[in-house]
C-alpha positions in Angstrom: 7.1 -17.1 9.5 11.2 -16.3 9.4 12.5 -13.7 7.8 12.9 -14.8 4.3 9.3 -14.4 4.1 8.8 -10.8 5.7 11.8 -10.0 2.9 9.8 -11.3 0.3 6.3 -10.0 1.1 7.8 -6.3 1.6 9.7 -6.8 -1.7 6.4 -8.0 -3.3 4.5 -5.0 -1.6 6.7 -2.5 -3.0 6.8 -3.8 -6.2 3.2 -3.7 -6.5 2.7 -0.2 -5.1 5.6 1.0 -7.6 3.8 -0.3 -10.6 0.1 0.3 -9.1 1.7 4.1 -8.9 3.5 4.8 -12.3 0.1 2.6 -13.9 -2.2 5.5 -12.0 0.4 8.5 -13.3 0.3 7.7 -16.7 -3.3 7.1 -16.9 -5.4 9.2 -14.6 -8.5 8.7 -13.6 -8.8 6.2 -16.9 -7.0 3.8 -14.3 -9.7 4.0 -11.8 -12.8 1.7 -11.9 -16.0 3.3 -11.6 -14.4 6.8 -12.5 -15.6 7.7 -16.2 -17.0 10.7 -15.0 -14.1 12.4 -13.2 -13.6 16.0 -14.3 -9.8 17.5 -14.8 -9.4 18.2 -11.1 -9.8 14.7 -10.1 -7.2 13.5 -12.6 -4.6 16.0 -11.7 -5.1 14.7 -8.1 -5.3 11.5 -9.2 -1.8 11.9 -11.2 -0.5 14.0 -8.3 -1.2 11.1 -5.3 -0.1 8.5 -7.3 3.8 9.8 -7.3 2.9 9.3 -3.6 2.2 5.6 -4.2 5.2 5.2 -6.1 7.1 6.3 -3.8 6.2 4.5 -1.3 6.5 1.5 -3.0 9.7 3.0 -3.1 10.2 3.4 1.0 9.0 -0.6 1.0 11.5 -1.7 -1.6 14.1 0.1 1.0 12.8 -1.5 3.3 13.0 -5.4 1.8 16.5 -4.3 1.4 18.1 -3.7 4.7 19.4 -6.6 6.6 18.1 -7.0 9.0 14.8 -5.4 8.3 14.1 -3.0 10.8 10.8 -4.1 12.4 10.1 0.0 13.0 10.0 0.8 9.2 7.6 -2.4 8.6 5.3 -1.0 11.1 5.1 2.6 10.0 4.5 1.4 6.7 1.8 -1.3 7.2 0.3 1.9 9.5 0.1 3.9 6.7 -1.3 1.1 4.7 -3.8 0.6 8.1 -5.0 4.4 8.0 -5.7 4.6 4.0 -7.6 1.4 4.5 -9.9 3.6 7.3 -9.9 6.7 4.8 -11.8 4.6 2.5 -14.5 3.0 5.3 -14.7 7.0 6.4 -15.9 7.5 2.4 -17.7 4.4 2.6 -19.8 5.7 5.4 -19.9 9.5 3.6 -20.5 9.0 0.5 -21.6 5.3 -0.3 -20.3 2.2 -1.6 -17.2 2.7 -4.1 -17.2 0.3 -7.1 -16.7 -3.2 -6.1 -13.1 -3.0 -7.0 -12.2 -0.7 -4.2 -14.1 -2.4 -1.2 -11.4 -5.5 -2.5 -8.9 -3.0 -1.9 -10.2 -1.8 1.4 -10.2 -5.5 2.6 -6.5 -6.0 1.4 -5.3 -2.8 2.9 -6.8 -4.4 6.8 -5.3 -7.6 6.1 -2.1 -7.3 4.7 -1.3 -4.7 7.3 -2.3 -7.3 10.2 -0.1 -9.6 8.3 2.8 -7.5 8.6 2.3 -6.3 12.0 2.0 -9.9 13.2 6.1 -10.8 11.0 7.6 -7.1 11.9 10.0 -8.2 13.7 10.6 -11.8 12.2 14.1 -10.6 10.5 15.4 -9.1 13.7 14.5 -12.1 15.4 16.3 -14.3 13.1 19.6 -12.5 13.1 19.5 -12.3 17.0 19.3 -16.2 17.0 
């Protein structure tokens, strides 16, 4: 997989954590499946980690951006991606299963982070020939 495609699946990533984000800040815990019973505390966190997401869609939309993409910035990202996707086996195992919706999450947050770990350096590569 060149680099075209590691440009175009960071851009995509981004993207989608961007508008996953601003979707979670304007609605709250009304944007959570399986949430109807969260009180105010767990909207304003809800609001509150979602600028997070944002932003990192942000920090992956940066990323897409450079040329060549630094293969460091795609791994630190996908290892953040990696560790919120253990966060939510460590609730899995504390506190039960999480609506269905989530453990589809928590399988897309182990694979596309293995997917990007395996094309980090895929636009380096290409522009050192």
């Amino acid at each position: 997989m060149g680099g075209s495609h590691l440009k175009k699946l960071a851009g995509f990533t981004g993207l989608s954590c961007v508008v996953i984000g601003v979707y979670h800040f304007v609605l709250g815990t009304a944007s959570v499946p399986g949430a109807t019973d969260a009180n105010a505390t767990v909207d304003s966190r809800e609001r509150f980690y979602s600028a997070y997401f944002a932003g990192y869609g942000l920090a992956w939309l940066r990323a897409a951006r450079k040329s060549p993409i630094r293969a460091g910035d795609v791994r630190l990202l996908s290892g953040l991606m990696l560790i919120s996707a253990v966060g939510r086996l460590i609730s899995l195992f504390d506190r039960g299963r999480p609506h269905w919706f989530q453990e589809v999450l928590t399988a897309v947050e182990f694979v596309v982070p293995a997917a990007f770990f395996a094309i980090a350096d895929a636009d380096e590569n290409a522009v050192a020939g």
